[in-house]
C-alpha positions as a Markdown table, in Angstrom:
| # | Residue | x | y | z |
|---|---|---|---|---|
| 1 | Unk | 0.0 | 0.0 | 0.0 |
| 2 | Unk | 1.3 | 3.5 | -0.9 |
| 3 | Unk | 1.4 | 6.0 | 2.1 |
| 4 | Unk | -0.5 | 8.3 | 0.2 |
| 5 | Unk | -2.7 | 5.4 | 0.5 |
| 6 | Unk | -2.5 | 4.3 | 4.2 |
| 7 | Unk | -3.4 | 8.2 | 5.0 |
| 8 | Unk | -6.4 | 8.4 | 3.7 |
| 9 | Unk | -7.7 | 5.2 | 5.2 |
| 10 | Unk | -6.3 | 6.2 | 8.7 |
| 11 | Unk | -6.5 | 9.4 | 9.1 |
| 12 | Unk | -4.7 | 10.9 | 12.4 |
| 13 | Unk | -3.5 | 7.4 | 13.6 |
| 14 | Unk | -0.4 | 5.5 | 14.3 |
| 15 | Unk | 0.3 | 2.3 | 12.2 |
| 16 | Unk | 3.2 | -0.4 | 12.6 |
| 17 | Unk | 3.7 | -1.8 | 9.4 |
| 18 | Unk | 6.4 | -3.4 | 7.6 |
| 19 | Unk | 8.6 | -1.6 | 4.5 |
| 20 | Unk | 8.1 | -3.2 | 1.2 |
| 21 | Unk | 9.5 | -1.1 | -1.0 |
| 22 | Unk | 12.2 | 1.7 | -0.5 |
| 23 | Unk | 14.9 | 3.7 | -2.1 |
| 24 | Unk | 18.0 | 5.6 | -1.1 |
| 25 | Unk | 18.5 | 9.2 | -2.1 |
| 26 | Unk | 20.5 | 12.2 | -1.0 |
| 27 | Unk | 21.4 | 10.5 | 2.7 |
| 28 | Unk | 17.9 | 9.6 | 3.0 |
| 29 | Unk | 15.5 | 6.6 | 3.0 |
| 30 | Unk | 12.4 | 6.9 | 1.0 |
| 31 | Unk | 9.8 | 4.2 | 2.0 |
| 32 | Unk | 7.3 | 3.8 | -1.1 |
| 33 | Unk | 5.4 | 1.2 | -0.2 |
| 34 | Unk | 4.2 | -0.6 | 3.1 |
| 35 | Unk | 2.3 | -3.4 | 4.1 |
| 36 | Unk | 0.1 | -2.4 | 7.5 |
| 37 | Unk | 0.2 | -4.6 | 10.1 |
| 38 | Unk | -1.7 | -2.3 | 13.0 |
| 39 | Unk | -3.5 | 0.6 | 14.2 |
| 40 | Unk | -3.5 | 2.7 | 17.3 |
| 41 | Unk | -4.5 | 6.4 | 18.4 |
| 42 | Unk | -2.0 | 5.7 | 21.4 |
| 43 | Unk | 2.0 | 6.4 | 19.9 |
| 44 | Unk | 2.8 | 4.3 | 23.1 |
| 45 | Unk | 1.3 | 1.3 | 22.2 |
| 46 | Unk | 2.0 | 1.4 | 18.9 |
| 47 | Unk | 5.6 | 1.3 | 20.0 |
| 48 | Unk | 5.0 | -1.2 | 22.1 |
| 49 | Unk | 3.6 | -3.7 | 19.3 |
| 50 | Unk | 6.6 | -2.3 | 17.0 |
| 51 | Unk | 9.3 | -3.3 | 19.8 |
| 52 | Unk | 7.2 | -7.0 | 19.9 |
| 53 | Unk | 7.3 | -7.0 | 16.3 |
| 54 | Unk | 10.9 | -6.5 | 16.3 |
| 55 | Unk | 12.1 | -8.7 | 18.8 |
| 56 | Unk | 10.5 | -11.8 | 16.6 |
| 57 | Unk | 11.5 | -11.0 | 13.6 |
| 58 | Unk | 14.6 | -8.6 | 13.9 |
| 59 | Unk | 15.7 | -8.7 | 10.2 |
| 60 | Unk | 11.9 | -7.4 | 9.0 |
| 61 | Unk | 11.9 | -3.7 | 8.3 |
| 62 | Unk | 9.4 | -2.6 | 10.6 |
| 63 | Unk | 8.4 | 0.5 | 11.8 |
| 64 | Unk | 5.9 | 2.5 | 13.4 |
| 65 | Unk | 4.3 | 6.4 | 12.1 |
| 66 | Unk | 1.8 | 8.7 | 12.3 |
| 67 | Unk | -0.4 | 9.2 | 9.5 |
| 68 | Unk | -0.1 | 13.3 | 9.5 |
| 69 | Unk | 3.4 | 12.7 | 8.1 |
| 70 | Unk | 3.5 | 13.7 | 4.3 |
| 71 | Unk | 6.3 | 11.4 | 3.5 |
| 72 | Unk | 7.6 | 8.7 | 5.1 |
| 73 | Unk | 11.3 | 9.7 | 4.8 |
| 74 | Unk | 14.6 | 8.6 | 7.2 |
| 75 | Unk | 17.5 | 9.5 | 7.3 |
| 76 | Unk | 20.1 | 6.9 | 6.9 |
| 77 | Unk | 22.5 | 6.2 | 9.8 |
| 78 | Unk | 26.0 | 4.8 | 8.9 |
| 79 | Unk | 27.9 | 3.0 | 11.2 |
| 80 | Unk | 31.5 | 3.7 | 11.2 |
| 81 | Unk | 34.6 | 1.3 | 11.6 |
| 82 | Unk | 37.0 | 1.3 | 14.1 |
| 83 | Unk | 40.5 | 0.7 | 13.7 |
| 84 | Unk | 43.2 | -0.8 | 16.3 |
| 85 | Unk | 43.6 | 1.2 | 19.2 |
């Protein structure tokens, strides 16, 4: 489903859902296309069922947003390498 998509049917409320599609640009993440897996009004909760999520599946690109976001766009975090000390 395409955010654009998942904002009109749930207007003002949380979802945890899973990425489906996405794309890199510029330093960001661009997430085009998700599949919902929950609803809440409570950003709490929601977190709470994303953590659960999480934990059972850690390799799933989940997340958890609210619906009055226009985009559903993250910034990418790199992790760096150390050397010897």
């Amino acid at each position: 489903m395409r955010w654009d998509e998942v904002r009109e049917q749930f207007p003002d409320e949380w979802v945890v859902c899973e990425a489906i599609a996405s794309r890199s640009e510029n330093g960001y993440c661009y997430i085009d296309e998700v599949a919902i897996i929950d609803r809440f009004e409570d950003s709490k909760i929601a977190m709470k069922r994303y953590y659960e999520l999480h934990r059972e599946e850690p390799n799933r690109e989940y997340g958890f947003f609210h619906t009055s976001r226009e985009t559903l766009q993250l910034r990418e975090k790199w992790a760096g390498v150390r050397g010897p000390r």
